[in-house]
C-alpha angles and dihedrals in degrees: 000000000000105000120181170129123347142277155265113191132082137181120190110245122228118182137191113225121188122220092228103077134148134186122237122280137261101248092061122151116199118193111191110189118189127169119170092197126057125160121008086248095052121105101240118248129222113215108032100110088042092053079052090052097041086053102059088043095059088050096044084048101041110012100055086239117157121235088221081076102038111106117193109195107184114175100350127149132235097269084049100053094039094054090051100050086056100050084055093050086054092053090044086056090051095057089038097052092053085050096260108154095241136194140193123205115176114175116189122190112186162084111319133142125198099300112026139020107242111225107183100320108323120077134230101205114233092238102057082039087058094047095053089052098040090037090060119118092222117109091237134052122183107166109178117186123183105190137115116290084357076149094089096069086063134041110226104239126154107035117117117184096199122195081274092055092242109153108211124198114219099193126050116197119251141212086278130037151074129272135190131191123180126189104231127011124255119299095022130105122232122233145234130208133203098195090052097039086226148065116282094256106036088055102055090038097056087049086046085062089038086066097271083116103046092126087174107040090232084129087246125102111208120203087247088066096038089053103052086038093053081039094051102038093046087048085048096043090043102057092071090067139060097278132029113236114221113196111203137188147213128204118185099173145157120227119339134285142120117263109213111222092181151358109216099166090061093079115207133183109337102350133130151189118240097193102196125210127246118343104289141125114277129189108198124201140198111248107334143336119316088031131125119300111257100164142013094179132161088193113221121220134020107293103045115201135165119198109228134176101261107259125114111282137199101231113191118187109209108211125168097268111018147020118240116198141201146191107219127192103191108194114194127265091019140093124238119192123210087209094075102042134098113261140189116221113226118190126211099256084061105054093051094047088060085043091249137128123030107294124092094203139353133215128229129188107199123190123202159178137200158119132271124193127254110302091178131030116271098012097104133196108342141202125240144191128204138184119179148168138204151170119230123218132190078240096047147313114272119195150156123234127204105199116193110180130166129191130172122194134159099240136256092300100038094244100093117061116195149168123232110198123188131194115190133186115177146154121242124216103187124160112207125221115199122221138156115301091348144049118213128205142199138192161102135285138197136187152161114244134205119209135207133176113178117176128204090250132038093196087077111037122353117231108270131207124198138163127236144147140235140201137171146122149316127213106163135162115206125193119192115235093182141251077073108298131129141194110229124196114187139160139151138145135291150192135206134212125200148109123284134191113249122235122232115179097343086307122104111239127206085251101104120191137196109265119193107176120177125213139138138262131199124182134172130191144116133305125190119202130195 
C-alpha cells in the first residue's frame, strides 16, 4: 500500500442529523488491527499499528468504551486476527443472549488489495472479514479499513456532491444494523503521511471523534458526521498529492436513528477542551513549534472544539493571507479558548522564507519614491521613481524594477541649462532576514539605462541619446502595515556605466569616453504582498 505526502482540495461539508441518537452501548467490543508490514513485495509502512492504537484511545476517551473490551492486535497474522474476531463474537453472544444492547467496532490499517487484507505476510480475504463482522451477533456492527482499494468491501451510495459542494448522507445508521467506512474507494491507494504521523483517514477521523465533527454543537459526534468530516478533510489532504483519495461507506440498517461515536464535550480524567477561534484550517502541535503533529483540523459548528489530553500546544490558524499562532496551556477539565489568547501574525513571506506553510513563493508589487546622487557633473541631487515587482523564495526574493528619474540643472558654467532625463529597466537579486517587528534585506541590482540630455537652444549643443547600464546595492528595512501591505525604506550606492562627450576647451567634442561615476540612492514607498 502507497502511503504519502499531503493535500490541496476541500469541499464544505453539510450533514443530516436525526433527532433520535444513542451512544454506544455499554457492552461495546472494539478490535483495533494494525500491521506495518503486508506482502514480501510490499514497501513496509510506518504507522499502521500507531493509527490501530490511536484508534482504541479516542474511543476509551471519548466513546465510553472499556478497556476490558478493548482488543489491540499489533502484528499479528491472519490466523491471529481471525481467532480473535471469533472469540469476541462468543462473548457478544453471552451479553446478547441475557438482553444487554451490544456493539461491535473492529478498525484494520494496513496493507490490503482488492480481495484480502495482507498481515505479515499471510492474508485474511475482505469477504470472510465482512462476514465475521456482519455475521456478529452484536446490534450493532462498525467495521473501518484503511487500506489500499478497501472500496471494494463496500458499494458508494448516498453521496451527492451538489453544485455547493455539500455531501448528504441518505442512510443513518439504527439501533440495529452494520456499517462499513473505508478509507479510499476501489482501485485507490490510501495515504501516510509524516507530518501527520498517520495515514490521511485515520487521522481526521480520530480528530473527527476528538469534536472536530460536531456539525451541530450538541457536544456528540455521531458516525454520520464522522463520517462526512473524515470524507471531506482526506479528500482535502489528499489533493495535494498524485491521487485523490475518495473514503466511502456502507450502511445496511433496520429501521433510523443516529448512532453516537463519541461525546467530546463530557470531559474525563485529564482531559481537556481546546475551544478554536473562527472557521478556519489549524495545525496543532505538541509543545511548541517544530513538535509532533496532534491535530490537522478544519473544526464544524459554531463552537469548535477539539478534546486533548491536558499539556501546553502550538496552535497555528491558517487564513488566506497570513498564520496566527498561539501558545496554549490546556488544563484539564476545563475549557481554553484561543480567542482570548495573545497571538503573533505571521504573513505569508514569512512563512516561505523559513520554508513553512503551503506556498512555495509569494509576489509583491512595491511603489516608490526617492532620490539618487549626482551621475553627471553638474546635475545634483535628483529625484526618482520607481514600480517593481518581485517573487519571494524561501532562498531569496527575485524582481524586476522600472526607474524613471529627471534633473535639470544649468551646466557646469552656469550658461547652458539642460534636462537629463533616465530611463532604467533592471532585475533584483535580495535575500530577507525576519526580525521583530521588521524584516531586513540585502542585496544587488542591475539595470540598462537610457539616457537623454535636451538643452533650452539648439544653436549651442544639440540634444543627445545614449545607452548605459547601472548596478549597485540594496540595503532596505520593511514593516508590515497590514492587509498585506508594507512600508519599505531602502538605499545603497551605485555606479553607472555609460559614454560621455569629452570636453575640449569648455566645448564638448565627438570623442566619447567611458564614465563610471559612483554615488548613492535611497527610496521609500509601499509594497503589497500576496
Amino acid at each position: 500500500m502507497s502511503r504519502g505526502c499531503v493535500f490541496l482540495l476541500g469541499l464544505v461539508l453539510a450533514v443530516l442529523v436525526s433527532p433520535l441518537a444513542q451512544a454506544l452501548p455499554e457492552h461495546t467490543w472494539v478490535v483495533a488491527i494494525g500491521h506495518d508490514q503486508g506482502a514480501p513485495n510490499e514497501v513496509g509502512l510506518l504507522f499502521a499499528e500507531q493509527d490501530a492504537r490511536a484508534f482504541t484511545d479516542v474511543l476509551r476517551q471519548h466513546g465510553g468504551v472499556s478497556s476490558r473490551r478493548t482488543m489491540l492486535l499489533l502484528g499479528d497474522d491472519a490466523a491471529s486476527v481471525r481467532r480473535a474476531l471469533q472469540d469476541v463474537n462468543a462473548a457478544i453472544r453471552a451479553q446478547a443472549g441475557a438482553g444487554h444492547p451490544t456493539a461491535l467496532v473492529v478498525f484494520y490499517s494496513g496493507h490490503a488489495d482488492a480481495t484480502a487484507l495482507h498481515l505479515g505476510g499471510t492474508e485474511l480475504p475482505l469477504e470472510e472479514l465482512k462476514t465475521l463482522v456482519a455475521g456478529s451477533p452484536a446490534g450493532v456492527r462498525l467495521l473501518v479499513l484503511d487500506a489500499c482499494r478497501s472500496g471494494s468491501v463496500t458499494r458508494v451510495k448516498g453521496v451527492n456532491a451538489a453544485e455547493s459542494f455539500d455531501i448528504s448522507l441518505n442512510n443513518n445508521i439504527a439501533t440495529e444494523g452494520l456499517a462499513i467506512l473505508t478509507s479510499s474507494a476501489a482501485g485507490e491507494s490510501s495515504q501516510e503521511s509524516d507530518e501527520l504521523r498517520g495515514s490521511f483517514f485515520t487521522h481526521h477521523l480520530m480528530n473527527a471523534l476528538r469534536g472536530a465533527a460536531d456539525h451541530d454543537d450538541d457536544g456528540k459526534v455521531t458516525l454520520t458526521e464522522a463520517y462526512g468530516y473524515a470524507y471531506t478533510q482526506t479528500l482535502r489532504s489528499s489533493g495535494q498529492t498524485v491521487a485523490l483519495q475518495h473514503p466511502t461507506y456502507s450502511w445496511e440498517v433496520k429501521g433510523r436513528g443516529e448512532l453516537v461515536l463519541s461525546t467530546p464535550a463530557e470531559t474525563q480524567g485529564k482531559m481537556g477542551r481546546l475551544r478554536l477561534g473562527s472557521s478556519s484550517l489549524y495545525l496543532i502541535l505538541e509543545g511548541r513549534r517544530g513538535g509532533p503533529v496532534v491535530a490537522e483540523v478544519s473544526p464544524q459548528g459554531n463552537r469548535r472544539e477539539l478534546s486533548l489530553p491536558a499539556g501546553h500546544y502550538f496552535v497555528q490558524q491558517r487564513s488566506a493571507d497570513e498564520y496566527r499562532e498561539y501558545q496554549v496551556a490546556l488544563a484539564a477539565g476545563a475549557v481554553a479558548d484561543v480567542a482570548s489568547l495573545p497571538f503573533e501574525t505571521v504573513r505569508y513571506d514569512r512563512l516561505v522564507r523559513r520554508r513553512g506553510g503551503e506556498k512555495r513563493y509569494t509576489h509583491h508589487v512595491d511603489l516608490l519614491g526617492g532620490a539618487q546622487g549626482q551621475m553627471l557633473a553638474g546635475d545634483g541631487i535628483a529625484p526618482q521613481l520607481r514600480v517593481g515587482y518581485g517573487l519571494d523564495f524561501d532562498w531569496g526574493s527575485v524582481g524586476v524594477r522600472l526607474r524613471g528619474m529627471r534633473s535639470q540643472s544649468s551646466g557646469l558654467d552656469g550658461l547652458l541649462p539642460r534636462t537629463h532625463d533616465e530611463l532604467g529597466l533592471g532585475l533584483t537579486l535580495q535575500r530577507f532576514v525576519d526580525l521583530q517587528p521588521v524584516s531586513l534585506a540585502f542585496g544587488l541590482f542591475v539595470e540598462g539605462v537610457y539616457h537623454r540630455q535636451s538643452f533650452d537652444t539648439q544653436r549651442v549643443s544639440p540634444d543627445r541619446q545614449a545607452l548605459g547600464a547601472a548596478f549597485g546595492g540594496i540595503l532596505s528595512v520593511e514593516r508590515h502595515l497590514g492587509a498585506g501591505l508594507a512600508l519599505r525604506l531602502e538605499g545603497g550606492p551605485v555606479t553607472g556605466l555609460f559614454q560621455r562627450a569629452v570636453m575640449k576647451n569648455g566645448v564638448a567634442s565627438d570623442e566619447r569616453e567611458l564614465a563610471t561615476p559612483l554615488t548613492w540612492w535611497g527610496a521609500g514607498g509601499l509594497v503589497w504582498r500576496r
